[in-house]
C-alpha positions as CSV (number, residue, x, y, z in Angstrom):
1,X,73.5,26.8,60.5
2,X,74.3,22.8,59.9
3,X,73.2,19.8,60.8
4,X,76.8,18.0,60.3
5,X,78.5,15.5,62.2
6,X,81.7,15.7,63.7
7,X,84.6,16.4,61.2
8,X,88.1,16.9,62.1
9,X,90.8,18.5,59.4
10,X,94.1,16.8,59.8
11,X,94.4,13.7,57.1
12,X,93.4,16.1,54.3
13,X,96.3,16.5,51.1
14,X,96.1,20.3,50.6
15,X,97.8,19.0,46.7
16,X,96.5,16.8,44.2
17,X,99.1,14.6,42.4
18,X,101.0,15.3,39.5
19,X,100.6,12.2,36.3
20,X,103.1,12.6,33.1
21,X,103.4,16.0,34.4
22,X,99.9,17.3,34.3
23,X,98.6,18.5,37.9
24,X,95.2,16.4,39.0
25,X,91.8,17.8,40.0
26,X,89.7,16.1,42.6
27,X,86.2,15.5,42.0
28,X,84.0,16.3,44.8
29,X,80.2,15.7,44.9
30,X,77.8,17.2,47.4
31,X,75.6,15.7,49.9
32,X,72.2,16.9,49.9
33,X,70.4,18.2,53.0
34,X,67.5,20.1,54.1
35,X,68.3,24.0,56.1
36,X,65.3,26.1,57.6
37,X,62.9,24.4,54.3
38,X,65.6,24.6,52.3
39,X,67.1,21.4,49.8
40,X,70.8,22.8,49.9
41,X,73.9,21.0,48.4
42,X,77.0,20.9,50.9
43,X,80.4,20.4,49.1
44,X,82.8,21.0,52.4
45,X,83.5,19.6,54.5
46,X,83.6,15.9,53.5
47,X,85.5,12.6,53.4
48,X,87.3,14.0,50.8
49,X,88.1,17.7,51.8
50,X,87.8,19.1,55.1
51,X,89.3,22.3,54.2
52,X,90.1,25.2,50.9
53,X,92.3,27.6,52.6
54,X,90.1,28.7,56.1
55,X,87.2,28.1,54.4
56,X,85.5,24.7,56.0
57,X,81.6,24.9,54.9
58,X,80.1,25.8,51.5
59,X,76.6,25.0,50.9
60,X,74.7,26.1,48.0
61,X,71.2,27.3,48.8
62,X,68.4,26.7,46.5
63,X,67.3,27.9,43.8
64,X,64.0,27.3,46.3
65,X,60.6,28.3,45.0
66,X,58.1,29.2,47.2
67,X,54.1,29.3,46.6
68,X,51.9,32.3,47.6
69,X,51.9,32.2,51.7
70,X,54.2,29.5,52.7
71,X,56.8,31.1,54.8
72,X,60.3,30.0,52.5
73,X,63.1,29.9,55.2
74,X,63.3,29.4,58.8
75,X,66.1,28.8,60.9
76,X,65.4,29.9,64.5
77,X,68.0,30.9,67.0
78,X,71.3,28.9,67.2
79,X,74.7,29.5,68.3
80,X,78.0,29.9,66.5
81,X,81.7,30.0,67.9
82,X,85.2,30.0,66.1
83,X,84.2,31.3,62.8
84,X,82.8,33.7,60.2
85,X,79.4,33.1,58.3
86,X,79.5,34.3,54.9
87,X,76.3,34.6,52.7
88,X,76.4,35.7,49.0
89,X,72.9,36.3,47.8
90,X,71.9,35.4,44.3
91,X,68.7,35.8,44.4
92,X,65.7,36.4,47.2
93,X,66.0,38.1,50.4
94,X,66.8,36.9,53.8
95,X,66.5,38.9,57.1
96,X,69.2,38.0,59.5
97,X,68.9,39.2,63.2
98,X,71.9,38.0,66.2
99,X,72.1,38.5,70.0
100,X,74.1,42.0,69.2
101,X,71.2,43.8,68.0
102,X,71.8,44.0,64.8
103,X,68.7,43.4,61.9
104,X,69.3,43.0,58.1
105,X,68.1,42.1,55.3
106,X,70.8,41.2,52.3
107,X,69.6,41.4,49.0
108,X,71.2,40.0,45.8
109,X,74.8,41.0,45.0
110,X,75.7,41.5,48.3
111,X,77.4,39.7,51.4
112,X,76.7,39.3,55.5
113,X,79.3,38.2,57.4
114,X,79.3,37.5,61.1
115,X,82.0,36.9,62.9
116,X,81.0,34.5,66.1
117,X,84.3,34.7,67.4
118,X,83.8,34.1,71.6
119,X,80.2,33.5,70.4
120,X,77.2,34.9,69.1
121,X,73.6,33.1,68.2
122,X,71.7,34.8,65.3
123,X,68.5,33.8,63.0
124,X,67.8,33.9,59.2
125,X,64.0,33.9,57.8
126,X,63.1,34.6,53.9
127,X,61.3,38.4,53.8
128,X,57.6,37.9,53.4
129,X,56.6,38.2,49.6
130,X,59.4,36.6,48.4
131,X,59.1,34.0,46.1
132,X,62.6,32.4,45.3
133,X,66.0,32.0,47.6
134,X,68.7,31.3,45.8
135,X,72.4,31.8,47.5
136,X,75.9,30.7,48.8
137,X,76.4,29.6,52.3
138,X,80.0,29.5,53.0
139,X,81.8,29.1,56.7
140,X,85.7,30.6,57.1
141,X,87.4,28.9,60.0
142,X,89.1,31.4,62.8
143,X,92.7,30.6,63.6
144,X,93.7,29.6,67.0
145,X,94.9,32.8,67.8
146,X,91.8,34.5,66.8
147,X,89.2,32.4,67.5
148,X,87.9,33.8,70.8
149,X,87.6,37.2,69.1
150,X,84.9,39.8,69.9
151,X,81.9,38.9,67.9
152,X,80.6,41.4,65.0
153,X,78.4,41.5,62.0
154,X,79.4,43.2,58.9
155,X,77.4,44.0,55.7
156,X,78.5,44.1,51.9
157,X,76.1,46.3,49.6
158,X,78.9,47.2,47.4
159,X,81.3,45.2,45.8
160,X,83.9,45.2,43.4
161,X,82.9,43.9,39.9
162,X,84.0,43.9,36.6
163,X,83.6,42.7,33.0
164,X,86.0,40.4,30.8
165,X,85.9,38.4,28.1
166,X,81.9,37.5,28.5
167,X,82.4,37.2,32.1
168,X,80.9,39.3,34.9
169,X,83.5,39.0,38.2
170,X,82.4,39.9,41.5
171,X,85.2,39.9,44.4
172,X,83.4,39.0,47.8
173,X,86.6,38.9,49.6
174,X,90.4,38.8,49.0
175,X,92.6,40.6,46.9
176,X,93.0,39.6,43.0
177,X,94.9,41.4,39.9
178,X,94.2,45.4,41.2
179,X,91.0,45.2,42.6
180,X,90.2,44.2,46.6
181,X,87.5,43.8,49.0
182,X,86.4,45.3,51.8
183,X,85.9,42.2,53.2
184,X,86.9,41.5,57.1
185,X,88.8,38.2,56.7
186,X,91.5,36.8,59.3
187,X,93.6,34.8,57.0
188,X,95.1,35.1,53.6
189,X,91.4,34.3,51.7
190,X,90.0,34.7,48.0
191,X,86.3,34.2,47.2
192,X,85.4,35.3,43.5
193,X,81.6,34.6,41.7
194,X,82.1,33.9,38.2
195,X,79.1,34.7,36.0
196,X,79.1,34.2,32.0
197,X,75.6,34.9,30.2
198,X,77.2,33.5,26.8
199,X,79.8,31.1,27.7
200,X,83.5,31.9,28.0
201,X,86.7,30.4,27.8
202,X,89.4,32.4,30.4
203,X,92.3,31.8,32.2
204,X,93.2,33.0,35.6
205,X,96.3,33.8,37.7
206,X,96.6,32.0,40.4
207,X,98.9,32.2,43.7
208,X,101.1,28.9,43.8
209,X,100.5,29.3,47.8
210,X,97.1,29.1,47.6
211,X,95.1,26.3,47.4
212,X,91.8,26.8,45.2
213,X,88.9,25.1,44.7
214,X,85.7,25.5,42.2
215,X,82.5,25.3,42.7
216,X,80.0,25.4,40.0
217,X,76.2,27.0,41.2
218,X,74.6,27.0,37.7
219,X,75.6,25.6,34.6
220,X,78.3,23.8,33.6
221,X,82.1,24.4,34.1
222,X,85.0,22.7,31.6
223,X,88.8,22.6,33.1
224,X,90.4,20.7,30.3
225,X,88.7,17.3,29.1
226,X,86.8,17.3,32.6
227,X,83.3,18.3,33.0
228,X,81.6,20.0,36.1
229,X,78.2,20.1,36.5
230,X,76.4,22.3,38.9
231,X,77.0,21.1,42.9
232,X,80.4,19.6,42.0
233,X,83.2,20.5,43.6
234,X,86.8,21.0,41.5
235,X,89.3,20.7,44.0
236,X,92.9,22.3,42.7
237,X,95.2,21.9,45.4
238,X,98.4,23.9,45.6
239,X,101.2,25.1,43.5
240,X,99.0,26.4,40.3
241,X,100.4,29.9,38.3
242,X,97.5,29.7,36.1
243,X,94.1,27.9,35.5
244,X,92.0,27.4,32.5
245,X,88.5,26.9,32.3
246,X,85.8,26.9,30.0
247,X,82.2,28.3,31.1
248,X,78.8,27.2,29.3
249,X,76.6,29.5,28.3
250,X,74.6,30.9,32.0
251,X,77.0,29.6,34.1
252,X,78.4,30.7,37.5
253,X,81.2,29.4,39.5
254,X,82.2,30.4,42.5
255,X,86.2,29.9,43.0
256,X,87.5,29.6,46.4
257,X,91.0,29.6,47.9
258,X,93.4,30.8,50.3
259,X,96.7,30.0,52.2
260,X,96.2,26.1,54.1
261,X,95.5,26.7,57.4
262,X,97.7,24.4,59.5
263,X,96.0,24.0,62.4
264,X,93.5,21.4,63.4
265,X,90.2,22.4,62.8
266,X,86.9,20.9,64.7
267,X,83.7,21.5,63.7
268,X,80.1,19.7,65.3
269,X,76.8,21.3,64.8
270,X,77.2,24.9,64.6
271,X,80.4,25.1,66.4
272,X,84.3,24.9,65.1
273,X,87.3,24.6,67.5
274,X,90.3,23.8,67.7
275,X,89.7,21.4,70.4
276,X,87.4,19.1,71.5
277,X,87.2,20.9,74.8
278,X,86.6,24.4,72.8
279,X,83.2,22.5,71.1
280,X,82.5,20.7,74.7
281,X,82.5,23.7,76.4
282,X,80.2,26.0,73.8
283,X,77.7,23.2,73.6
284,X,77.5,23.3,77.6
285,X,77.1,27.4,77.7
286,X,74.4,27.3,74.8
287,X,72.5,24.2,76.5
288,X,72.9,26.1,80.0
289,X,71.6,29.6,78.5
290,X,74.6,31.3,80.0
291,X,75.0,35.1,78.8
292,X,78.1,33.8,76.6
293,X,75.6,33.7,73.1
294,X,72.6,36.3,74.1
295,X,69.2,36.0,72.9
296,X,68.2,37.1,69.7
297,X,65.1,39.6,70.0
298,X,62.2,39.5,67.3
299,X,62.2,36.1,66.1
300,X,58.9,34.3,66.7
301,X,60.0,30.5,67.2
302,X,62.2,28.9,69.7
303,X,66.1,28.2,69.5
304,X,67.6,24.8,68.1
305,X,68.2,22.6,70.2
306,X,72.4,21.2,70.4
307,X,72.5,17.4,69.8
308,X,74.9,15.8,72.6
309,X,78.7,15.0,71.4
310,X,79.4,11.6,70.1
């Protein structure tokens, strides 16, 4: 679910420059927008970064309160091609149906992930009763060779997680130190929550091939003398053995990273391609109703309507 413009990936460093030796961090703020009645802060993609490995969208959901009655998020039926849709829930519940069949609700601690592959159109609402949504919004970019894929939906209940040093990790996909997720992923991908009730100061291995960024969702996040605050962005780049960072007391990061995808990477709307043609094309089948997306049963509201290509 978006409401971005059109955004292309080549032009992007995947490094950030080295000065007397010390490798830089790039400071990315978010731009604030509105999803199914919900304020949400989008990091990537931007001006700045299109791309952290595959992954090509993170918003940050909420925290959203909601009073007695009023009916949290909506986001009727819309269409999605060329990628996965990841959702780590913090806190709240959100139902999820798509044109497959499929119906569920996650709940806190765990992860959806749909991959639209060919295509698929799906809808999120907040349960009824629920009085706070809170939650990661991420968007993993297919790779050309994959990207017309049969489309699925997976669901995480179970993750791994561990305690160290006054931190709680959580893995929601990837591989890292001996633990790995179940996670579905098509490229070489890491995405770790960070949690530290007490404040913590850690250092973690990194994979010089991987490029890695930071996000912080609560609290405030130290890497050296620079200070993150909650909906910034720390961009690391490539080529980093090892990263340390200092947590403040109730803070949560989420770090994200994975092997640079080299291949040009197209997103409008809900769609990314690897063409202009590939996003031409789905906008044309989901504005024409073909049977390429399906119709999502249950959902009382009618789909989103595609806005034309520029």
């Amino acid at each position: 679910m978006s409401n971005i413009q059109w955004s292309a990936s080549f032009g992007s460093s995947r490094d950030c420059p080295l000065v007397e030796g010390e490798r830089q961090i790039q400071r990315i703020a978010p731009r604030l927008a509105d999803v199914g009645g919900i304020p949400v802060a989008r990091a990537v993609p931007s001006k700045q970064r299109r791309l952290i490995g595959a992954w090509c969208f993170l918003d940050h959901a909420g925290p959203a309160d909601f009073a007695p009655g009023e009916p949290g998020m909506r986001v009727g039926p819309h269409p999605h091609i060329g990628l996965q849709t990841f959702t780590w829930m913090l806190e709240g519940e959100v139902l999820h149906r798509d044109s497959l069949g499929h119906r569920q609700v996650i709940r806190p601690g765990q992860v959806n992930l749909m991959t639209a592959g060919h295509g698929i159109a799906h809808t999120e609402e907040s349960v009824p009763g629920q009085g706070r949504l809170h939650a990661a919004q991420l968007w993993i970019a297919l790779p050309e060779a994959d990207k017309d894929t049969p489309p699925r939906f997976d669901h995480y209940p179970r993750l791994p997680a561990w305690s160290q040093g006054g931190v709680d990790f959580t893995l929601l996909v990837g591989d890292y130190l001996s633990h790995k997720a179940p996670t579905l992923s098509f490229s070489p991908l890491l995405g770790m929550d960070l949690h530290s009730p007490r404040g913590a100061e850690l250092s973690l291995p990194l994979r010089p091939k991987f490029e890695y960024g930071l996000f912080v969702l609560e609290g405030q996040l130290a890497l050296g003398a620079e200070h993150f605050a909650e909906n910034e962005l720390a961009y690391l780049g490539l080529h980093r053995e090892q990263l340390t960072l200092t947590l403040a007391p109730g803070a949560r990061v989420l770090l994200v990273g994975g092997e640079p995808l080299d291949e040009d990477i197209y997103i409008w709307w809900n769609f990314v391609g690897h063409s202009r043609d590939d996003i031409a094309r789905a906008l044309a089948d989901w504005n024409a109703g073909t049977e390429r997306f399906g119709v999502v049963q249950g959902y009382d509201g009618e789909p989103l309507q595609a806005p034309p290509l520029p």
